[in-house]
C-alpha positions in Angstrom: 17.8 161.2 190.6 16.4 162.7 193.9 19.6 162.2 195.7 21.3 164.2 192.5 18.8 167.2 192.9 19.5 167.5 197.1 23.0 167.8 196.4 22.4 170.1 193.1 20.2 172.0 195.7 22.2 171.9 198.8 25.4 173.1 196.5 23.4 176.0 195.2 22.4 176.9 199.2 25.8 176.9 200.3 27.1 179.0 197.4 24.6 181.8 198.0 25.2 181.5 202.1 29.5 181.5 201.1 28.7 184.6 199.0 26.3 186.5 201.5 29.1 185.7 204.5 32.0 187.0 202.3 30.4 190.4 201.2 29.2 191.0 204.8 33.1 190.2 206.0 34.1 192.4 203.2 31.8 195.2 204.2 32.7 195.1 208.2 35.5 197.1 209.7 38.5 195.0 209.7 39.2 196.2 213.5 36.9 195.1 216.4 35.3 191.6 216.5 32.3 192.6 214.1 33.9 190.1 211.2 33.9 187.6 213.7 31.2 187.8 215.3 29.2 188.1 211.8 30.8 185.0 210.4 30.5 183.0 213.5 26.3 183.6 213.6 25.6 183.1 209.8 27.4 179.7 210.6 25.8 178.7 213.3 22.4 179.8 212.3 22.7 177.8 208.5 23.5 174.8 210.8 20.6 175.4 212.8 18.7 175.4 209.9 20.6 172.2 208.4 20.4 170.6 211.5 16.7 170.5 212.3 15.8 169.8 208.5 17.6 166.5 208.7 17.4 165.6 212.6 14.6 167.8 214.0 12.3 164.8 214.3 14.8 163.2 216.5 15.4 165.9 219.0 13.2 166.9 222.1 10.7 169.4 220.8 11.7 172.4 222.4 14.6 172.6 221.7 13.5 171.2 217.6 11.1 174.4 217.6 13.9 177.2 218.6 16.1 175.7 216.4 13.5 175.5 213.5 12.7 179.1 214.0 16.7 180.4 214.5 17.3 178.8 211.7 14.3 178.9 209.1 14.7 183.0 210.6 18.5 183.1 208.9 17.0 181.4 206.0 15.4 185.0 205.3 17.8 187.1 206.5 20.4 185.4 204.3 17.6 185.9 200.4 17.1 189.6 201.9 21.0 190.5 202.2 21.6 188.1 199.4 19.8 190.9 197.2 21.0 193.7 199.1 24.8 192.9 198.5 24.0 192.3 194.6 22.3 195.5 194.1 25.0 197.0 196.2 27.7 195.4 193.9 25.9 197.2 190.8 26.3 200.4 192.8 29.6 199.7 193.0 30.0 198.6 189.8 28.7 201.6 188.2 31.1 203.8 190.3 34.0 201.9 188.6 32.8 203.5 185.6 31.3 207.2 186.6 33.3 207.7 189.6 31.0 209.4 191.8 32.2 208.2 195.0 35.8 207.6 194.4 36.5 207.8 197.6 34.0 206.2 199.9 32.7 203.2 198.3 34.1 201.3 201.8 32.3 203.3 203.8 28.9 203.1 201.6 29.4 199.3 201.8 29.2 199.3 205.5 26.4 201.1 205.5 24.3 199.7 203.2 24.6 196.3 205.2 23.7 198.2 208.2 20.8 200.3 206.8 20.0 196.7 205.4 19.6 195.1 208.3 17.7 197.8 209.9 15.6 197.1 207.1 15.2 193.5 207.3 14.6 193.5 211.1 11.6 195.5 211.0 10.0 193.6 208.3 10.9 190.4 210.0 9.1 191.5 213.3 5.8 193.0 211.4 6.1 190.2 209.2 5.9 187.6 212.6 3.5 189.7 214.2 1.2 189.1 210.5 1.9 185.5 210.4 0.6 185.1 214.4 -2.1 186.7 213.5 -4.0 185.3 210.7 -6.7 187.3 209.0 -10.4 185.4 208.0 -11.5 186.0 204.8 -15.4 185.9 203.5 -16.4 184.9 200.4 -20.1 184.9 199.1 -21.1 182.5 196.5 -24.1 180.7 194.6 -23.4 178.2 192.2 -25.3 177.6 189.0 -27.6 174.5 190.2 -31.3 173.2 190.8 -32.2 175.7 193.6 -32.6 173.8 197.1 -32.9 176.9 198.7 -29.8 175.9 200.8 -26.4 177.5 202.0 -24.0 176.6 203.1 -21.0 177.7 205.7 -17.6 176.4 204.8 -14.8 177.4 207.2 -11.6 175.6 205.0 -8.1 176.0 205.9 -4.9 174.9 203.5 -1.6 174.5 204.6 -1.4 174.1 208.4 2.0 172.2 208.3 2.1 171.0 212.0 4.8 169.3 213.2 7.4 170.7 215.5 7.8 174.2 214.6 3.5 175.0 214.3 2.9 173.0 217.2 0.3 172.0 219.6 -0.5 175.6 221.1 -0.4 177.1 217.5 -3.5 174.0 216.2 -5.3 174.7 219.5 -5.3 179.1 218.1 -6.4 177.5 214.7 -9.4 175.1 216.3 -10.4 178.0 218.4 -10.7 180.5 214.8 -12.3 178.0 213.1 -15.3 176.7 215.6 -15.8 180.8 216.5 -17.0 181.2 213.2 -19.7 178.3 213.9 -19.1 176.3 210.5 -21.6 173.5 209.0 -18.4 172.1 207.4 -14.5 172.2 207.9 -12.6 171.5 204.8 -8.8 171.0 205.1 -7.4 171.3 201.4 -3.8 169.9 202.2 -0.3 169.8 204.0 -2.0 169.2 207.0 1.1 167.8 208.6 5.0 169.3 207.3 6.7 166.2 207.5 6.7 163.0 209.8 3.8 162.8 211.9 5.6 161.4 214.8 5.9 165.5 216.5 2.2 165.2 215.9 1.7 161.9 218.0 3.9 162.9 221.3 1.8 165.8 221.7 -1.9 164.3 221.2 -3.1 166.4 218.8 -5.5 164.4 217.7 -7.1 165.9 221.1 -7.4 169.0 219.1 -8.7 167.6 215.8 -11.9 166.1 217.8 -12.1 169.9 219.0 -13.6 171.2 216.1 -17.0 171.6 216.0 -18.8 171.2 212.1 -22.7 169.8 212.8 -21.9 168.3 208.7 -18.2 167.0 209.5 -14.5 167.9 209.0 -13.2 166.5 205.6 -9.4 166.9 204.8 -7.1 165.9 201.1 -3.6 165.2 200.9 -0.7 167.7 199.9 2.5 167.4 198.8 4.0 167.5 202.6 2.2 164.0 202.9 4.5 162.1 201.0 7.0 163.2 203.3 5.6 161.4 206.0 7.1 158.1 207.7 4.4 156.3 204.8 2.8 157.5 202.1 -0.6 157.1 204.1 0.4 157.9 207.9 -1.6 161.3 207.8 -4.3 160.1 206.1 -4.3 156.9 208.7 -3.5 159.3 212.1 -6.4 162.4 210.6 -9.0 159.3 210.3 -8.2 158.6 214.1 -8.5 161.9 214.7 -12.2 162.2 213.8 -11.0 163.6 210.0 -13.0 162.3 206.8 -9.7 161.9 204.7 -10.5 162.2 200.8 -8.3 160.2 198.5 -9.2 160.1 195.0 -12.7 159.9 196.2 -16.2 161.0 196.9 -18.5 161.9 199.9 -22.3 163.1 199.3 -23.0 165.3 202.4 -26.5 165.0 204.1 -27.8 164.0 200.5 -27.3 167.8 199.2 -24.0 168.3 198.0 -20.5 166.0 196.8 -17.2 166.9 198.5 -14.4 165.7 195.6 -11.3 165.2 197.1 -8.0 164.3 195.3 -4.7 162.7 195.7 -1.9 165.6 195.1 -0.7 166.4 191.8 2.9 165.4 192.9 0.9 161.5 193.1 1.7 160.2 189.7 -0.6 157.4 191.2 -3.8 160.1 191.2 -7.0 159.4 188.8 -8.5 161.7 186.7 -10.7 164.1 187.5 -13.3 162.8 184.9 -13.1 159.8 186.5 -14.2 160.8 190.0 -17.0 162.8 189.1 -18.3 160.0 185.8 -21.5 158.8 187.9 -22.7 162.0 189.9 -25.7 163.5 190.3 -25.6 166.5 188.0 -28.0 168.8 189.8 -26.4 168.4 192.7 -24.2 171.1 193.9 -19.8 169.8 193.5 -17.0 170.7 196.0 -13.7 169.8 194.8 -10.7 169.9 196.8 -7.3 169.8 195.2 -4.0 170.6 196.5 -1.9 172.7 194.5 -3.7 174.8 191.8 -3.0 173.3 188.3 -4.9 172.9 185.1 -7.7 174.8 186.3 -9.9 174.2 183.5 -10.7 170.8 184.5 -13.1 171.8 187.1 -14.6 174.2 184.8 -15.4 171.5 182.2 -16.4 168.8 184.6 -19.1 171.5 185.9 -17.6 171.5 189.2 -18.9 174.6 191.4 -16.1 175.0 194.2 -12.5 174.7 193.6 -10.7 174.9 196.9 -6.8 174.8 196.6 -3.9 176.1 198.3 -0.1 175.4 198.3 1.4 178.5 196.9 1.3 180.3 200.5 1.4 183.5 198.1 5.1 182.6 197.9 5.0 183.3 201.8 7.3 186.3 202.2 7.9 189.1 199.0 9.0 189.0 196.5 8.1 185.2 196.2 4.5 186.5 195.8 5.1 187.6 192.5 7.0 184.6 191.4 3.6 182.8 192.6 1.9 185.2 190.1 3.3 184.1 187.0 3.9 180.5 187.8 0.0 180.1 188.3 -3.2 181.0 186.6 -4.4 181.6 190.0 -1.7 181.9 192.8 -4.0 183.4 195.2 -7.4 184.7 196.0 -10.4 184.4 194.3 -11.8 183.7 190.4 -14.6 182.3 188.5 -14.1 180.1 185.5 -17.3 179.4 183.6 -19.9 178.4 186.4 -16.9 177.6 188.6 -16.1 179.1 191.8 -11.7 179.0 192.3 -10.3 180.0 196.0 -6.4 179.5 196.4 -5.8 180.4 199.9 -2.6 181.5 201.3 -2.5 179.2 204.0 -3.4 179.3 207.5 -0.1 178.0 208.4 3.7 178.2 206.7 6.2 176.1 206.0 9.7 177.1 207.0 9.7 180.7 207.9 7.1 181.9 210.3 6.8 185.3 208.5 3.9 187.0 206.6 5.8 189.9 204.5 3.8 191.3 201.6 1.5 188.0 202.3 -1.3 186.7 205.0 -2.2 183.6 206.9 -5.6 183.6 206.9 -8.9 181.2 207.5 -11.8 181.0 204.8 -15.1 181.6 205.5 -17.5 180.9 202.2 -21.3 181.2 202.4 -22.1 178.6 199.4 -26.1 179.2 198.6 -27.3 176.5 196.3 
């Protein structure tokens, strides 16, 4: 079955790539190189892309990361003209029947693709610029508890994906954003590493982990980029050296104040319920729940939880895949209470894939929790 859906998948990929490199040949002057020249990069580029998906791990991590990035960078070229030549092929189509460019419909095609790649440049260098600069966002909250006359300053991050492409230099940026906002607690809600940790191990950055300073501790959940790991566990085990509280399906009361609930990801058909975890806790005590990818929301608002922390969606990354993320959650971003329950789905602090921000952010959360 998984084998079946890659090919499905990688069928699909190279249809949409054979259809982007025919319209652009299609569109270029026949004289010159440009046809060439087109074909021969869109080529190249997908096998980048193919290439470090399948063997990054293997190669020297230089030359993994440029390759990552040439490639992952073609992956958005190719959905940006993929929509530019469709809705240029209803132009056309709709001249077939009005006729109000009999003449230069050639000329419009070429064009287009050029005015479209203007286009799509400048978005891809703001949107790289936005993704290397992530914004912090505050959040103010009291939850609905025995007062202890407490708060509370949670720095969490989702999504850091590290591995070859968001590398050493890019967690050292992320450890220095995170201890400049002086936390009491660091909360990592997921895809801490992208794939294999072994890009993680070669360059120590568990020396980067032990950087952060949290007086109350750093506490980190699995996402669904664990299980793509060597073993199902080899985050979880390589975090714990690291200095990283590591929640599976469990429980950790904090200085006798507060519970941080952390769950397996939802992908884990092996994950308990959420009844389950919180069955023998203190209910005046103030409940932090960390859960990957933001489904079936109403759990935590039944269960009396006050925190939600989630992330996953990366606000679909670049438009328009934030307003797929929209309507394929209740909550595919920001913030929203439930009840007596506090939601946060974060964009991410890191990406997978791509490393462009367009129409989205990568930010850092910074929530003053008084309870």
């Amino acid at each position: 079955m998984k084998y079946g859906f890659l090919f499905i998948a990688l069928g699909i990929i190279l249809s949409l790539v054979a259809f982007v490199i025919i319209r652009g040949w299609q569109a270029l002057p026949a004289q010159g190189f440009s046809r060439m020249l087109y074909v021969g990069l869109s080529i190249a580029l997908f096998v980048a892309f193919i290439a470090t998906m399948i063997f990054g791990q293997k190669m020297p991590l230089g030359l993994a990361s440029d390759l990552s990035f040439a490639g992952n960078s073609y992956l958005i070229i190719m959905i940006y003209l993929l929509f530019s030549f469709i809705l240029a092929d209803v132009v056309r189509m709709s001249n077939y029947f009005v006729h109000f460019a009999p003449a230069g419909m050639h000329s419009f095609r070429f064009w287009w693709m050029m005015g479209s790649l203007v286009v799509i440049a400048v978005a891809m260098i703001f949107g790289n610029i936005k993704f290397n600069h992530p914004e912090t966002v505050s959040l103010n909250i009291e939850v609905a508890k025995p007062k202890q006359n407490g708060t509370l300053k949670i720095v969490a991050a989702s999504d850091l994906h590290l591995g070859f492409s968001i590398d050493k230099k890019m967690l050292r940026r992320y450890v220095e954003m995170i201890n400049a906002q002086k936390p009491d607690i660091v909360l990592l809600a997921g895809d801490v590493s992208d794939r294999p940790i072994e890009p993680l191990i070669r360059q120590n950055m568990e020396e980067e982990f032990r950087a952060i300073k949290a007086p109350l501790g750093v506490y980190a959940i699995e996402g669904n980029h664990e299980l793509y790991t060597e073993t199902p566990n080899a985050t979880a085990v390589y975090l714990r050296k690291s200095g990283i509280v590591v929640l599976q399906d469990s429980v950790c009361l904090v200085n006798n104040a507060f519970y941080i609930i952390g769950r397996k990801d939802y992908s884990n058909p092996q994950r308990k319920p959420l009844s389950e975890l919180v069955a023998n806790l203190n209910p005046d005590l103030p409940k932090i729940l960390l859960d990957h990818q933001p489904h079936h929301l109403e759990e935590a608002s039944k269960l009396n939880i006050d925190l939600q922390i989630s992330g996953h969606t990366h606000e679909g990354q670049f438009f328009p895949g934030n307003l797929f993320v929209k309507r394929m959650f209740e909550l595919g971003y920001g913030y929203m209470k439930k009840g007596n329950t506090h939601y946060y789905v974060s964009s991410g602090l890191g990406i997978w894939g791509p490393q462009y921000r367009i129409g989205t952010q990568s930010e850092l959360v910074v929530i003053k929790m008084k309870y």
